[in-house]
mmCIF file of the N, C-alpha and C atoms, coordinates in Angstrom:
data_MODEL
# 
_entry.id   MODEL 
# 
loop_
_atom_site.group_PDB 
_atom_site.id 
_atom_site.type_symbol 
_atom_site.label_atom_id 
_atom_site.label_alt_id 
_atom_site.label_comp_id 
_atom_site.label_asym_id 
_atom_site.label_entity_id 
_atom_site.label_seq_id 
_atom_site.pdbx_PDB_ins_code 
_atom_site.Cartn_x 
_atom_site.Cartn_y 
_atom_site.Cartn_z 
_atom_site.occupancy 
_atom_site.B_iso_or_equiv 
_atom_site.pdbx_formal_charge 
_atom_site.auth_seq_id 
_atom_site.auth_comp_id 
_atom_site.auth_asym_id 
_atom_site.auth_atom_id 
_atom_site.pdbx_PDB_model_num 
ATOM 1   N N  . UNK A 1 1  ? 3.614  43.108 -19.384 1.00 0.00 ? 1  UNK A N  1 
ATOM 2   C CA . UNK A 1 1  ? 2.805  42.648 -18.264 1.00 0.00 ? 1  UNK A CA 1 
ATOM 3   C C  . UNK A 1 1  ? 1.442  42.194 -18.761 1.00 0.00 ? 1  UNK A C  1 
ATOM 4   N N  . UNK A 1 2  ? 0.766  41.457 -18.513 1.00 0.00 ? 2  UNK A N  1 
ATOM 5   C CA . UNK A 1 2  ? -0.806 41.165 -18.333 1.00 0.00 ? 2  UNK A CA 1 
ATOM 6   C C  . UNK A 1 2  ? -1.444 41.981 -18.049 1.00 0.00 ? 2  UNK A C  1 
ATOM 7   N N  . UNK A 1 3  ? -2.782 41.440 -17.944 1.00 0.00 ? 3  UNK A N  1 
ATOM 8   C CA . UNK A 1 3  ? -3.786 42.112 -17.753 1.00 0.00 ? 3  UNK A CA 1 
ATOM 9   C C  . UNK A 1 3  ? -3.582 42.288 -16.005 1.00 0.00 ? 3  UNK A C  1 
ATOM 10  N N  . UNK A 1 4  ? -3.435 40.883 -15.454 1.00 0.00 ? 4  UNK A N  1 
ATOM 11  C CA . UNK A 1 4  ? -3.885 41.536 -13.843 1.00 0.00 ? 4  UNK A CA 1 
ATOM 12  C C  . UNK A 1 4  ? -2.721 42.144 -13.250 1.00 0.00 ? 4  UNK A C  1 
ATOM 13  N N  . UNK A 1 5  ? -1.775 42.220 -13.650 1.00 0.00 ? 5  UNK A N  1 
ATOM 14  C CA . UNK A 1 5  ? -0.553 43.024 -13.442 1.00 0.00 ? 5  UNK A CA 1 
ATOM 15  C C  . UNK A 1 5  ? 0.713  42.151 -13.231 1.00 0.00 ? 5  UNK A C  1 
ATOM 16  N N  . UNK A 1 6  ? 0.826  40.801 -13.654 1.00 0.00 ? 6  UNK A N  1 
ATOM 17  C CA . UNK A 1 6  ? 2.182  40.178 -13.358 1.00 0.00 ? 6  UNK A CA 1 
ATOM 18  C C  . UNK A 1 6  ? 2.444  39.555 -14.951 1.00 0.00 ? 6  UNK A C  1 
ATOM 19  N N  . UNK A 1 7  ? 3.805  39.704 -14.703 1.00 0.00 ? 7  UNK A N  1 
ATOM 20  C CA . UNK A 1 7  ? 4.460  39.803 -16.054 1.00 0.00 ? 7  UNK A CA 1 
ATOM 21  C C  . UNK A 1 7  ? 4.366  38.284 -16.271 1.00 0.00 ? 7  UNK A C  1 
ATOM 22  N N  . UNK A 1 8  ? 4.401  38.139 -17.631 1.00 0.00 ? 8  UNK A N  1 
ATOM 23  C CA . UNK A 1 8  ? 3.944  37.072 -18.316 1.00 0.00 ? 8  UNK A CA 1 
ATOM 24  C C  . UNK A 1 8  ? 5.132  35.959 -17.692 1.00 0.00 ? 8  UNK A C  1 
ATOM 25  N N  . UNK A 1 9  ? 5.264  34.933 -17.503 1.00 0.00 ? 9  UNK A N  1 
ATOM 26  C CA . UNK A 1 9  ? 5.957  33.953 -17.617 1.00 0.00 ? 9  UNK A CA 1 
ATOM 27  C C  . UNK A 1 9  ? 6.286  33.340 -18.852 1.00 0.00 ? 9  UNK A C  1 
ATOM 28  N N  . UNK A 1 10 ? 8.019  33.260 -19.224 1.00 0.00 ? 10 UNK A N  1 
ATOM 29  C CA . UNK A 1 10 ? 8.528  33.296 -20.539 1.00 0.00 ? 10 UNK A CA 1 
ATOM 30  C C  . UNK A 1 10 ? 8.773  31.431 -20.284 1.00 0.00 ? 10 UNK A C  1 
ATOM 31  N N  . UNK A 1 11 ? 8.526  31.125 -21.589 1.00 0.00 ? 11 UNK A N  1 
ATOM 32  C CA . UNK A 1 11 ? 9.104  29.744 -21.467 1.00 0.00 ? 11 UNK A CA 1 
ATOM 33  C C  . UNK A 1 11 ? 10.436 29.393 -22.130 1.00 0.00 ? 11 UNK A C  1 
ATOM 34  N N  . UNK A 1 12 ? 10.819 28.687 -21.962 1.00 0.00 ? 12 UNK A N  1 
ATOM 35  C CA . UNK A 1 12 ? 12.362 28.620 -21.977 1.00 0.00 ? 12 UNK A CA 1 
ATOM 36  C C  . UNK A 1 12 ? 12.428 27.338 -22.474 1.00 0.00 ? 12 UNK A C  1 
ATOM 37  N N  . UNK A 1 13 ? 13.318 27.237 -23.869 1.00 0.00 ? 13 UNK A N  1 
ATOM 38  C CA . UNK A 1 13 ? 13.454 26.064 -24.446 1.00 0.00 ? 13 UNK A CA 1 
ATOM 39  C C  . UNK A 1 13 ? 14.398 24.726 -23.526 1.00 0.00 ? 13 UNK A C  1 
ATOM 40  N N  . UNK A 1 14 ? 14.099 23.623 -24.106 1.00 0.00 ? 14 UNK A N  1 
ATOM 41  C CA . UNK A 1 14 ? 14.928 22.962 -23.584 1.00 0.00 ? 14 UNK A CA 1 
ATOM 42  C C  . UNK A 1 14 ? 16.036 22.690 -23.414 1.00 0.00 ? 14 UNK A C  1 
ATOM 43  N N  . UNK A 1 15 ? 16.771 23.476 -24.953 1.00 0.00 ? 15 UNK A N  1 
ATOM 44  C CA . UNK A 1 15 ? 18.341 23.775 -24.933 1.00 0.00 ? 15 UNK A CA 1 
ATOM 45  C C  . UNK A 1 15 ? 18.826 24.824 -24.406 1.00 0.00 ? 15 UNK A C  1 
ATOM 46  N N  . UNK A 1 16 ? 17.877 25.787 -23.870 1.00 0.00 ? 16 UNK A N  1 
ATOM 47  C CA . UNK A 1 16 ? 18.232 27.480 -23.138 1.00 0.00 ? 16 UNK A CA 1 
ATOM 48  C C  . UNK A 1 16 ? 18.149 26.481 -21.481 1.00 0.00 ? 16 UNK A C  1 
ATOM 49  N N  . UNK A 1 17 ? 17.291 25.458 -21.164 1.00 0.00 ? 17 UNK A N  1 
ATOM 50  C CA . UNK A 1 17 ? 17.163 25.032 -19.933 1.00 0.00 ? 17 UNK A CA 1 
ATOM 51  C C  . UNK A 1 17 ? 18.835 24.337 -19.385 1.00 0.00 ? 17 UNK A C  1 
ATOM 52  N N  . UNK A 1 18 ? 19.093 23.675 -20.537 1.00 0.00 ? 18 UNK A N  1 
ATOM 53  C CA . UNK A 1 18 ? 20.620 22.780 -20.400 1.00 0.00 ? 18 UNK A CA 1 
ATOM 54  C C  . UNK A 1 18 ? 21.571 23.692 -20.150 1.00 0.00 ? 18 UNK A C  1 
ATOM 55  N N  . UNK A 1 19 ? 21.718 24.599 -20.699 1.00 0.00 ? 19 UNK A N  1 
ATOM 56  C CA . UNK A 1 19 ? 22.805 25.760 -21.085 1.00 0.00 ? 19 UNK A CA 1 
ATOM 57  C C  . UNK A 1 19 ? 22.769 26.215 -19.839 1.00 0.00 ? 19 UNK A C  1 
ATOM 58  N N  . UNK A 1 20 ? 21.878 26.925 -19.211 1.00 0.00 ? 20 UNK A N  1 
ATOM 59  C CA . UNK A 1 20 ? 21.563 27.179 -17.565 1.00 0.00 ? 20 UNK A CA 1 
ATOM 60  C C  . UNK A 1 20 ? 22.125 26.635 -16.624 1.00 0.00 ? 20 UNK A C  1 
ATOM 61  N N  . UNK A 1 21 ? 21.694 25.382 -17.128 1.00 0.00 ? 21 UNK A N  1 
ATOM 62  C CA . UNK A 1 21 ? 22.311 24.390 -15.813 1.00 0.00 ? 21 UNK A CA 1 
ATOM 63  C C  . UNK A 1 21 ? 23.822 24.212 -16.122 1.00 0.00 ? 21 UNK A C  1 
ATOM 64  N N  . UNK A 1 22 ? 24.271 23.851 -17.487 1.00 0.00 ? 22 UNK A N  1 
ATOM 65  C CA . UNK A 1 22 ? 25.584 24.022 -17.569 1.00 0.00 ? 22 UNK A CA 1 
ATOM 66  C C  . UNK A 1 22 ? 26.510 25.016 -16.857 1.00 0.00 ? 22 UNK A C  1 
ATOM 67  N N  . UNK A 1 23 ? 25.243 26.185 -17.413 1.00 0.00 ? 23 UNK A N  1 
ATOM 68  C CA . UNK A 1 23 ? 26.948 27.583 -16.410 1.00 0.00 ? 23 UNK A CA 1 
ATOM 69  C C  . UNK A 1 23 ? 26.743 27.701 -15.099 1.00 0.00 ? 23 UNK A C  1 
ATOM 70  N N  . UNK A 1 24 ? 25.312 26.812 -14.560 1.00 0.00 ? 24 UNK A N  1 
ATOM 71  C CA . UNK A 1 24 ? 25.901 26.978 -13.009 1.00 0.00 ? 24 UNK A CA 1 
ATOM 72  C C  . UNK A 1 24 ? 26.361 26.046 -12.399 1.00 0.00 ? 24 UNK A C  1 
ATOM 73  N N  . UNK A 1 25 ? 26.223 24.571 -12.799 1.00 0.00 ? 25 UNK A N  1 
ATOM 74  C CA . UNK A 1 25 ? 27.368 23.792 -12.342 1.00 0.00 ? 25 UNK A CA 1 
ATOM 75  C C  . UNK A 1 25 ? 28.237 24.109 -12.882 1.00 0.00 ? 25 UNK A C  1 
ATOM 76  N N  . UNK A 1 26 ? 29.241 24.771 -13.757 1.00 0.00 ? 26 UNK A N  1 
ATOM 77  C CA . UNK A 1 26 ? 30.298 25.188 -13.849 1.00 0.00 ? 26 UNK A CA 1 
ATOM 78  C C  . UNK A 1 26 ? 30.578 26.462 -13.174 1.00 0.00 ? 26 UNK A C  1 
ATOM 79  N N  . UNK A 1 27 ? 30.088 27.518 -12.981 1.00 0.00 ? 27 UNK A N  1 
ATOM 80  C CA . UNK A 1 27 ? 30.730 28.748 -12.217 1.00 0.00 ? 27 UNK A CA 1 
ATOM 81  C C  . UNK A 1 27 ? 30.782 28.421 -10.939 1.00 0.00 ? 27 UNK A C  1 
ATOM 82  N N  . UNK A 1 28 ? 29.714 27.809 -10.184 1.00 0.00 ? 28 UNK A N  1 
ATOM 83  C CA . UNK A 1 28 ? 29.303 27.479 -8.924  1.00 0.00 ? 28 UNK A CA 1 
ATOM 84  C C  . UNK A 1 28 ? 29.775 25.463 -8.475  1.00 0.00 ? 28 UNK A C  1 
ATOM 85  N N  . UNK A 1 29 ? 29.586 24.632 -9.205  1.00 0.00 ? 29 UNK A N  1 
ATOM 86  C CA . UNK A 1 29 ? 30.035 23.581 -9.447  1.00 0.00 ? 29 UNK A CA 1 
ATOM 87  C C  . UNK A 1 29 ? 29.081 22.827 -8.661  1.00 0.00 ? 29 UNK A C  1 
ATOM 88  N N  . UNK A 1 30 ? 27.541 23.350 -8.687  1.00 0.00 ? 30 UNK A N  1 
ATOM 89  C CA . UNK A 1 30 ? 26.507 22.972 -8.750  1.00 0.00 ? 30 UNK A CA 1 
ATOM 90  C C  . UNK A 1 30 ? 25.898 21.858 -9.049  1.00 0.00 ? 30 UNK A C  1 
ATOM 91  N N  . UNK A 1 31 ? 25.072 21.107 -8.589  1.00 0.00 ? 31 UNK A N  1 
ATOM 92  C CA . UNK A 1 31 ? 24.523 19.969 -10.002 1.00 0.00 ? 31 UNK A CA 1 
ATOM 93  C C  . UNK A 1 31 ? 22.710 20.213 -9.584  1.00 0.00 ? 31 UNK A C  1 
ATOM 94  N N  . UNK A 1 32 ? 22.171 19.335 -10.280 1.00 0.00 ? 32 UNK A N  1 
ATOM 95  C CA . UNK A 1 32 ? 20.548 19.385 -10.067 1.00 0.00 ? 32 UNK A CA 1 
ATOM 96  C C  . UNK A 1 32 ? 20.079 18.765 -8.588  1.00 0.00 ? 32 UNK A C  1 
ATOM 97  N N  . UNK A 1 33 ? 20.984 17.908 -7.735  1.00 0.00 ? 33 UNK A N  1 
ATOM 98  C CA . UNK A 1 33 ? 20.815 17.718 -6.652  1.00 0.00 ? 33 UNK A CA 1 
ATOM 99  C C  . UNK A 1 33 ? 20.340 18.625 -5.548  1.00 0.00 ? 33 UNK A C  1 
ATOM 100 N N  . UNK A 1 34 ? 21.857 19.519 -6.018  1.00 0.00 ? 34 UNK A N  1 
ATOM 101 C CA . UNK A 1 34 ? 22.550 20.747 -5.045  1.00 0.00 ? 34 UNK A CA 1 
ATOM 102 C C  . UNK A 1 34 ? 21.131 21.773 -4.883  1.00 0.00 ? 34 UNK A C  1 
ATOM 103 N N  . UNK A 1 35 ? 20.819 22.091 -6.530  1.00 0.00 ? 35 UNK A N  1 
ATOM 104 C CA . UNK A 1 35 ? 19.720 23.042 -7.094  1.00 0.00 ? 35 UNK A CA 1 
ATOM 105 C C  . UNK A 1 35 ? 18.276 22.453 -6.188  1.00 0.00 ? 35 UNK A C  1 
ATOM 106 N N  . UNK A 1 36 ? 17.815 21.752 -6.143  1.00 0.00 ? 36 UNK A N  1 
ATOM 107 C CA . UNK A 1 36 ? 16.470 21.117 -5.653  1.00 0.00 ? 36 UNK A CA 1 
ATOM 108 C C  . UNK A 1 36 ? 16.729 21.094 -3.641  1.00 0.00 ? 36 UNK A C  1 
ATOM 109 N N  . UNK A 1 37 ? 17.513 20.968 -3.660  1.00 0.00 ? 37 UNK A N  1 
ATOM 110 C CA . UNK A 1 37 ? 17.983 20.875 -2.197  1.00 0.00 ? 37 UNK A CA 1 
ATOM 111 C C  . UNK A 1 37 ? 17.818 22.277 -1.525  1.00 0.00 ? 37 UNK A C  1 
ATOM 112 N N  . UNK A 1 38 ? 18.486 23.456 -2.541  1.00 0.00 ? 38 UNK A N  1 
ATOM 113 C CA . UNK A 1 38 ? 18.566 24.677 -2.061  1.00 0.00 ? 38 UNK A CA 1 
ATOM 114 C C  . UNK A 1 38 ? 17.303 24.919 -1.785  1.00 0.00 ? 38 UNK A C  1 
ATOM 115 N N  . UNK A 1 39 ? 16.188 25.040 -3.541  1.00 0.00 ? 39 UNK A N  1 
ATOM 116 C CA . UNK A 1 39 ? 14.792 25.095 -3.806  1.00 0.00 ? 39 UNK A CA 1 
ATOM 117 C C  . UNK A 1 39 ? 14.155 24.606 -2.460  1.00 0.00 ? 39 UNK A C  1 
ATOM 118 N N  . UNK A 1 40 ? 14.197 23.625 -1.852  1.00 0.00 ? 40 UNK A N  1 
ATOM 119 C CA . UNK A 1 40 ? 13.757 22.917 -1.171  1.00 0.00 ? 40 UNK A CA 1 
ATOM 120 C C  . UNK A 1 40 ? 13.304 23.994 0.017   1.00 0.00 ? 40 UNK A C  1 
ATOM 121 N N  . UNK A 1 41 ? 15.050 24.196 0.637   1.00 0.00 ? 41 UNK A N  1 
ATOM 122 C CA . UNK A 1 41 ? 15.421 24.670 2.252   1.00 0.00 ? 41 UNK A CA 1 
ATOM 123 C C  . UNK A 1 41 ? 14.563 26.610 1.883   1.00 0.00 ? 41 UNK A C  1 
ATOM 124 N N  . UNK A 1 42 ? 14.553 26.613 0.957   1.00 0.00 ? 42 UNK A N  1 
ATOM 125 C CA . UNK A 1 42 ? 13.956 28.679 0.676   1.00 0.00 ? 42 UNK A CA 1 
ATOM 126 C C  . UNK A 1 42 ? 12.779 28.038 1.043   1.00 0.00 ? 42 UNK A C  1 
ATOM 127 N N  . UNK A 1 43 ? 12.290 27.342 -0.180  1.00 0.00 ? 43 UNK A N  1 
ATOM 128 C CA . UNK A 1 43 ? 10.581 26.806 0.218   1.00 0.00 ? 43 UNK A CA 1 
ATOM 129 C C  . UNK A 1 43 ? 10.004 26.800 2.009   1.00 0.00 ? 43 UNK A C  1 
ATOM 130 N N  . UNK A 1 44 ? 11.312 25.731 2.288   1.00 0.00 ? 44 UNK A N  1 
ATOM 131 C CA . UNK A 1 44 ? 10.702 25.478 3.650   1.00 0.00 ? 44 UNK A CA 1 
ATOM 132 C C  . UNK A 1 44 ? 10.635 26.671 4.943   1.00 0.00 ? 44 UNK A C  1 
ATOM 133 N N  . UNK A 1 45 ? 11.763 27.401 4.447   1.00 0.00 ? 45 UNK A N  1 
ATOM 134 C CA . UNK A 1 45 ? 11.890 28.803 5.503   1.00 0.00 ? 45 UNK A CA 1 
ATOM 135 C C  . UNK A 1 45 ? 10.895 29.704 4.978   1.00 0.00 ? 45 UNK A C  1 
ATOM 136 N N  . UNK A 1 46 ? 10.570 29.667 4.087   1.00 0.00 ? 46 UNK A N  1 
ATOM 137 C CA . UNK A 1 46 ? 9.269  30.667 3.340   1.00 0.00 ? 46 UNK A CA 1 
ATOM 138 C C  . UNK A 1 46 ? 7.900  30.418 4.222   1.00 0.00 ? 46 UNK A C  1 
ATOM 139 N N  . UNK A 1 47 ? 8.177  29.201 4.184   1.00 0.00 ? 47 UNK A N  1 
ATOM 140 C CA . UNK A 1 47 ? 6.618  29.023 4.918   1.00 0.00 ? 47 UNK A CA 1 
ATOM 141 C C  . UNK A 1 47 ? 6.595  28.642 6.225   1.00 0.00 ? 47 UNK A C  1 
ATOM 142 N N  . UNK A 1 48 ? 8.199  28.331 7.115   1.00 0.00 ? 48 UNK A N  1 
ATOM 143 C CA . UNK A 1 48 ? 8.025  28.556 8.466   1.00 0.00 ? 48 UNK A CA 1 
ATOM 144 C C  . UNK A 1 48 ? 7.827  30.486 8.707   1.00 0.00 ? 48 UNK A C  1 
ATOM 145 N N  . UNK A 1 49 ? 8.445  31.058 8.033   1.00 0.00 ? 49 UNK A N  1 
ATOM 146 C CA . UNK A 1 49 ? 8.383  32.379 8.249   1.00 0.00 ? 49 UNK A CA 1 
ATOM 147 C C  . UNK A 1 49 ? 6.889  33.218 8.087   1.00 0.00 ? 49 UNK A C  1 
ATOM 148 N N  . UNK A 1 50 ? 6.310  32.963 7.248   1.00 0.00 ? 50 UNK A N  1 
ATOM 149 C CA . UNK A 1 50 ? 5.035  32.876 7.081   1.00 0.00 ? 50 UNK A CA 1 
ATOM 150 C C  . UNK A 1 50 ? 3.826  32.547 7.504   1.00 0.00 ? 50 UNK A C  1 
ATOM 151 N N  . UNK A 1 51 ? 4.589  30.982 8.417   1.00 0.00 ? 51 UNK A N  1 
ATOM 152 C CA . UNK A 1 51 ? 3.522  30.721 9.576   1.00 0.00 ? 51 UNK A CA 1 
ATOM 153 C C  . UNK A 1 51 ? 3.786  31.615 10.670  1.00 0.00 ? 51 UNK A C  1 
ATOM 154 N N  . UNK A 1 52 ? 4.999  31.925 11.368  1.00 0.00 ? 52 UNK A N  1 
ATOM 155 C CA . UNK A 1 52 ? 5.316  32.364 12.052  1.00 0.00 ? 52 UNK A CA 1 
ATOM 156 C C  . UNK A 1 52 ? 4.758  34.199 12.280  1.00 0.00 ? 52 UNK A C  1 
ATOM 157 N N  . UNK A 1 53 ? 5.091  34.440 10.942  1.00 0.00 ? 53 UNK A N  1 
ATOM 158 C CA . UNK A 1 53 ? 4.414  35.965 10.958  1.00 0.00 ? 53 UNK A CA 1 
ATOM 159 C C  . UNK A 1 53 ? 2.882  36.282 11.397  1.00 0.00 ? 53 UNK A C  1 
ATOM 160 N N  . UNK A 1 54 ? 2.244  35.245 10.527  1.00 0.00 ? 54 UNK A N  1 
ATOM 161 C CA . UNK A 1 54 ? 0.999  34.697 10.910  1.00 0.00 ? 54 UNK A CA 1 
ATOM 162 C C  . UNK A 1 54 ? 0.492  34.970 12.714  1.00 0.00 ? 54 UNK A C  1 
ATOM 163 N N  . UNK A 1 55 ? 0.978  34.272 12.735  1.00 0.00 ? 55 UNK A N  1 
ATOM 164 C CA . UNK A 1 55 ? 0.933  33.991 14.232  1.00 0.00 ? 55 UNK A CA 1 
ATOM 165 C C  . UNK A 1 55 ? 1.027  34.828 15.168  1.00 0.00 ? 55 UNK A C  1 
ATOM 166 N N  . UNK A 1 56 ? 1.989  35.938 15.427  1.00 0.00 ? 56 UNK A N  1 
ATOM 167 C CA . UNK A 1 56 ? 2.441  36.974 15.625  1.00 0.00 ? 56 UNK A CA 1 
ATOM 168 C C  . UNK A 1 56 ? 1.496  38.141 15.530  1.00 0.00 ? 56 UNK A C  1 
ATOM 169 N N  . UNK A 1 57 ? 0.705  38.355 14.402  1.00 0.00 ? 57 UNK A N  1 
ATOM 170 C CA . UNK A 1 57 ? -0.137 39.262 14.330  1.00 0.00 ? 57 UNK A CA 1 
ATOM 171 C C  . UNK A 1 57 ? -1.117 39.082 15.083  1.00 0.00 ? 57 UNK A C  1 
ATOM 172 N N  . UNK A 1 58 ? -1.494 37.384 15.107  1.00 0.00 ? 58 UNK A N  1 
ATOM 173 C CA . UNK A 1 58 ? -2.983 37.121 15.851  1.00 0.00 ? 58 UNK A CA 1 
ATOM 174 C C  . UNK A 1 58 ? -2.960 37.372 17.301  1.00 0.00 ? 58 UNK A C  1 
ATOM 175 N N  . UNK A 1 59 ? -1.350 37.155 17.898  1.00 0.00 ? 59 UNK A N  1 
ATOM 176 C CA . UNK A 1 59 ? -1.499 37.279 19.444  1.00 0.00 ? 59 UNK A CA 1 
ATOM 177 C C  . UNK A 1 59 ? -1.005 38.979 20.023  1.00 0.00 ? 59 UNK A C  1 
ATOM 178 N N  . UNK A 1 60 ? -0.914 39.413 19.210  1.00 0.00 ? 60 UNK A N  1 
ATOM 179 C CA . UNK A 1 60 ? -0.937 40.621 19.480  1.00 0.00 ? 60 UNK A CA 1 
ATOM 180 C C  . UNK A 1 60 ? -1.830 41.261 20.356  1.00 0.00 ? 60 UNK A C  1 
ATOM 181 N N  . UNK A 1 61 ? -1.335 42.061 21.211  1.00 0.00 ? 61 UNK A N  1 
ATOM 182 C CA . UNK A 1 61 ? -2.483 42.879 22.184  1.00 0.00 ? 61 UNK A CA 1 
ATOM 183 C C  . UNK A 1 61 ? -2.816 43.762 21.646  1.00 0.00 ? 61 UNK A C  1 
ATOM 184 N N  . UNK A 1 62 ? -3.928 44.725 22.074  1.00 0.00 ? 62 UNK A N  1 
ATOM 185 C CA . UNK A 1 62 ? -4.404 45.473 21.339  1.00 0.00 ? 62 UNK A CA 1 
ATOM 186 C C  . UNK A 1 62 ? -4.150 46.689 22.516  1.00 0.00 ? 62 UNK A C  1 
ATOM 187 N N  . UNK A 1 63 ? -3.864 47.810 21.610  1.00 0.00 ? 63 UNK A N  1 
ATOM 188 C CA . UNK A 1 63 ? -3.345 49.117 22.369  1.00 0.00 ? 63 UNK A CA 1 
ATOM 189 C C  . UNK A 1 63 ? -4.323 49.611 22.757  1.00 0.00 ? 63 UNK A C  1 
ATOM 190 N N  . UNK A 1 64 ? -4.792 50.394 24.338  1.00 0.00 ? 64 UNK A N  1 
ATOM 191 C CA . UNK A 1 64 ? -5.865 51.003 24.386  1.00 0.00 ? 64 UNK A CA 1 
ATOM 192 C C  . UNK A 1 64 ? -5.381 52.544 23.938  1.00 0.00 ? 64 UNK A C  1 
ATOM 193 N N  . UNK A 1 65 ? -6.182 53.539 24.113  1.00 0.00 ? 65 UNK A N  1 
ATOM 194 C CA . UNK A 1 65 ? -6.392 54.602 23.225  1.00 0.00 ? 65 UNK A CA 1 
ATOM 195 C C  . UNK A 1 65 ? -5.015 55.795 24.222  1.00 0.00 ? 65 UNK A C  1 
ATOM 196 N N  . UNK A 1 66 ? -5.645 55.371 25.355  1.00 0.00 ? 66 UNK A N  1 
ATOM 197 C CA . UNK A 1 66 ? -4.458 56.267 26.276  1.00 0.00 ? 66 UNK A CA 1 
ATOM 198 C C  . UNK A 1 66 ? -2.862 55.473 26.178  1.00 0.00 ? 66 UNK A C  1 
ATOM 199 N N  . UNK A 1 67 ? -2.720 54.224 25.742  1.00 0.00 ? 67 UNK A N  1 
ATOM 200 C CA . UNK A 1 67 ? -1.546 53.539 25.990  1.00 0.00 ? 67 UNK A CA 1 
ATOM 201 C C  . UNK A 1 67 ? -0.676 54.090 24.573  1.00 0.00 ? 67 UNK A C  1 
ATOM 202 N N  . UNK A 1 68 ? -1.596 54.166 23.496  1.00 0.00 ? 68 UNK A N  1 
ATOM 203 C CA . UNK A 1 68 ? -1.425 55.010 22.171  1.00 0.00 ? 68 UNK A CA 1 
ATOM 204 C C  . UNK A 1 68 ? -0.525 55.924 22.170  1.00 0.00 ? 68 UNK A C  1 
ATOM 205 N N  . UNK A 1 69 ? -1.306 57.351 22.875  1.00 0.00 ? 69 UNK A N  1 
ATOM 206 C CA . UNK A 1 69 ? -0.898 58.314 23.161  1.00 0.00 ? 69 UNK A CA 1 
ATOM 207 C C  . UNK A 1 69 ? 0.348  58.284 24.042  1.00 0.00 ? 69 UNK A C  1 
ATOM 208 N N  . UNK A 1 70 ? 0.388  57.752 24.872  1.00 0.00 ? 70 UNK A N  1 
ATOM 209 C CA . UNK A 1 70 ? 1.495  57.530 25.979  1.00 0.00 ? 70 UNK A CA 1 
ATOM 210 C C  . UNK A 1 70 ? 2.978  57.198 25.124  1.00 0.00 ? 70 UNK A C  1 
ATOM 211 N N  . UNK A 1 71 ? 2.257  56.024 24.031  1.00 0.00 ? 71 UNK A N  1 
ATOM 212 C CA . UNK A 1 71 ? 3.889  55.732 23.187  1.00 0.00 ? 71 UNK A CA 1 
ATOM 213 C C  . UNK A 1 71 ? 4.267  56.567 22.482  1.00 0.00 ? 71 UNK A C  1 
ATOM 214 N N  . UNK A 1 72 ? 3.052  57.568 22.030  1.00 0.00 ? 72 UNK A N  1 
ATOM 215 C CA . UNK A 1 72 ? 3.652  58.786 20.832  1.00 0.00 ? 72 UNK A CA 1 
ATOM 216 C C  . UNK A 1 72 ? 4.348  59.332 21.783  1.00 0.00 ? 72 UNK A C  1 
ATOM 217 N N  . UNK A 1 73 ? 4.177  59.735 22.752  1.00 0.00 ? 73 UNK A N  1 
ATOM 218 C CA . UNK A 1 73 ? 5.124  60.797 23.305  1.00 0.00 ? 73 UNK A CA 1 
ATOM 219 C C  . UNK A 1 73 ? 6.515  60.658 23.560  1.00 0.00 ? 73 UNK A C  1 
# 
């Protein structure tokens, strides 16, 4: 790990990069299309979900002190 606590990022040759892609268009029958497309649709739900969470927190009501108590019970 680093100093600020996330593990180093390894770089990966260009023939370890081919080989990669080889066994997953072959196990999966994948290609770099398929791969960027997927990348794509995570990306995009990452950050509707994210806005969304967002959002959610801000409209939140705020509990008064007796309404508190009332739910513990």
């Amino acid at each position: 790990m680093s100093i600020n606590g996330r593990k180093k990022q390894r770089r990966l040759t260009a023939k370890t990069k081919f080989e990669i892609y080889l066994r997953t268009r072959g196990e999966y029958g994948l290609h770099l299309s398929d791969l960027k497309e997927i990348e794509d649709l995570v990306e995009a739900g990452a950050i509707s979900r994210l806005k969304t969470k967002q959002s959610k927190t801000k409209d939140q009501d705020e509990v008064t002190p007796e309404e508190y108590v009332e739910l513990q019970k």
